[in-house]
Steps between C-alpha positions, in 0.01 A plus 500: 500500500691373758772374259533904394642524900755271506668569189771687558524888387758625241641871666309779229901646521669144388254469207617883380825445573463167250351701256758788451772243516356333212484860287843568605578174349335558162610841497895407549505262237342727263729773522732639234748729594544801171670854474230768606615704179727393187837599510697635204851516574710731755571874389683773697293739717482834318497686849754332676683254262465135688371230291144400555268269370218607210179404514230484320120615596193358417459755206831376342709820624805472650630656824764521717448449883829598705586400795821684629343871361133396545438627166222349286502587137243410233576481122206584293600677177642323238839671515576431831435156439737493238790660704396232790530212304859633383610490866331185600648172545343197438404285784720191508327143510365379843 
């Protein structure tokens, strides 16, 4: 018992701060950086006319988020879909 007293005491905050250290570690080198949403191409705005980027949403529907008008556009039937993809460029390699 008397060998418990003389050891000498690890700080409860040193041993937590080992801890997260070690699952900031693991979690950094498991990290992949990916694109929230897919991107299609670029098409112009149809409020305002600036080219912006078109994405795609989990449901496989494209839309149009603009950031100069702050319009947001979602193409759901099939014929605007059509008419977007006419007006889209492709996205060029990365």
């Amino acid at each position: 018992m008397d060998n418990d007293k003389n050891k000498p005491r690890e700080s409860i905050f040193i041993r937590l701060h080992k801890k997260r250290s070690e699952e900031a570690m693991r979690a950094k080198a498991s990290v992949e950086l990916k694109p929230a949403l897919p991107d299609l191409g670029t098409a112009p705005c149809p409020v305002c006319g600036h080219q912006v980027t078109v994405f795609v949403t989990r449901t496989h529907r494209p839309f149009i988020n603009c950031g100069y008008c702050s319009a947001r556009i979602f193409y759901n039937g099939r014929e605007s879909m059509r008419r977007l993809k006419e007006v889209t460029k492709p996205v060029r390699d990365r």
